[in-house]
C-alpha positions in Angstrom: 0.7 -5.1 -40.0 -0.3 -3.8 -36.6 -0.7 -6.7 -34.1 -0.8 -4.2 -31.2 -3.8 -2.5 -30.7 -2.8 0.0 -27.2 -0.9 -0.3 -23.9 -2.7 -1.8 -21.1 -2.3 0.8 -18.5 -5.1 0.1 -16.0 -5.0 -0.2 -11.6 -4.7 -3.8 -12.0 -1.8 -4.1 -14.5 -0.3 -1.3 -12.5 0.1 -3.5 -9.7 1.5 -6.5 -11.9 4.1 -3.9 -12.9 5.0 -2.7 -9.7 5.3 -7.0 -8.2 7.2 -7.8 -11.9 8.9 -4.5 -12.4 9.6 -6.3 -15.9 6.0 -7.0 -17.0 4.0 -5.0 -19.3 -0.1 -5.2 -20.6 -1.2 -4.7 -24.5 -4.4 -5.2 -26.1 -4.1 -6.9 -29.2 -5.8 -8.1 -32.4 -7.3 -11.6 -31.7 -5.8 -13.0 -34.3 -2.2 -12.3 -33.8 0.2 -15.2 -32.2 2.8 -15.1 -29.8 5.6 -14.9 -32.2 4.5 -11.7 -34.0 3.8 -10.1 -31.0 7.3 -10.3 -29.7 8.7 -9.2 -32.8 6.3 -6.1 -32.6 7.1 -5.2 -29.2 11.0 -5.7 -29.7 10.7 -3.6 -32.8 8.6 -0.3 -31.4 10.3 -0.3 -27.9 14.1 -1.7 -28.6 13.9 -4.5 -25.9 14.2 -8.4 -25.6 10.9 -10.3 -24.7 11.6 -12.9 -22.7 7.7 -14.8 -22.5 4.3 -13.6 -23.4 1.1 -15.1 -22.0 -2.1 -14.7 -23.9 -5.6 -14.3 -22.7 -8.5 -13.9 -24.5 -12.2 -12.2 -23.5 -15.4 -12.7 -24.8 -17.6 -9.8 -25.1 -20.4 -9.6 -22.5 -23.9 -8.6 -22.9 -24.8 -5.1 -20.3 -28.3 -3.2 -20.3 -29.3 -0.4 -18.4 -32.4 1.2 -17.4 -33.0 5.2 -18.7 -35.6 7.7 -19.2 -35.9 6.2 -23.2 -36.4 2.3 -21.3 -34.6 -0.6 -21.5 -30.8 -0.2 -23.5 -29.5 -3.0 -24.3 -25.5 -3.1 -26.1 -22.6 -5.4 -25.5 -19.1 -4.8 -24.8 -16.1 -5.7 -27.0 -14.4 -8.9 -27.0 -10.4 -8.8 -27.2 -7.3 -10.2 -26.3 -4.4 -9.2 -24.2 -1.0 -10.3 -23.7 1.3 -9.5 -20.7 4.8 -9.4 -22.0 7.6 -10.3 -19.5 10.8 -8.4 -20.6 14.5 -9.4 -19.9 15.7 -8.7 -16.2 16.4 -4.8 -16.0 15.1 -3.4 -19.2 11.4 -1.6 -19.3 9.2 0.3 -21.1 8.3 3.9 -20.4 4.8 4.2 -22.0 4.4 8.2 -20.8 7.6 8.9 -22.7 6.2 10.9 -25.5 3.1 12.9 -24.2 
């Protein structure tokens, strides 16, 4: 089962990465748990995971004003994990475009 929804690549996990040169962002399902994450991320990018740190967001309510009125929605909630890998090894997520 897929526990990893997409790489976190974002200005703000781009400067993690550049400080931690061995730290890397993912969205992923809420309900995976540490442990199956690290075995994901060892399996599809053939590295050792050191530590993972979990956060998770709730989904906040936005509105805007348009021509139509009032439009009211709410974002997605979802969790991430930064994944710190083991001194030297990294992952190239622009590999294979």
């Amino acid at each position: 089962m897929a526990f990893i929804v997409k790489p976190l690549v974002t200005e703000k996990m781009t400067k993690i990465t550049d400080k931690y040169p061995n730290r890397f962002g993912f969205i992923v399902r809420p309900e995976a748990n540490k442990l199956q994450i690290k075995k994901e991320v060892e399996e599809l990018y053939n590295v050792t995971v050191v530590d993972i740190n979990t956060c998770r967001y709730s989904g906040k309510r936005s509105s805007r004003y348009t021509k139509a009125g009032l439009i009211k929605g709410q974002k997605n909630a979802f969790k991430k994990a930064i994944v710190t890998l083991k001194e030297g090894e990294t992952i190239d997520f622009y590999s294979n475009i």
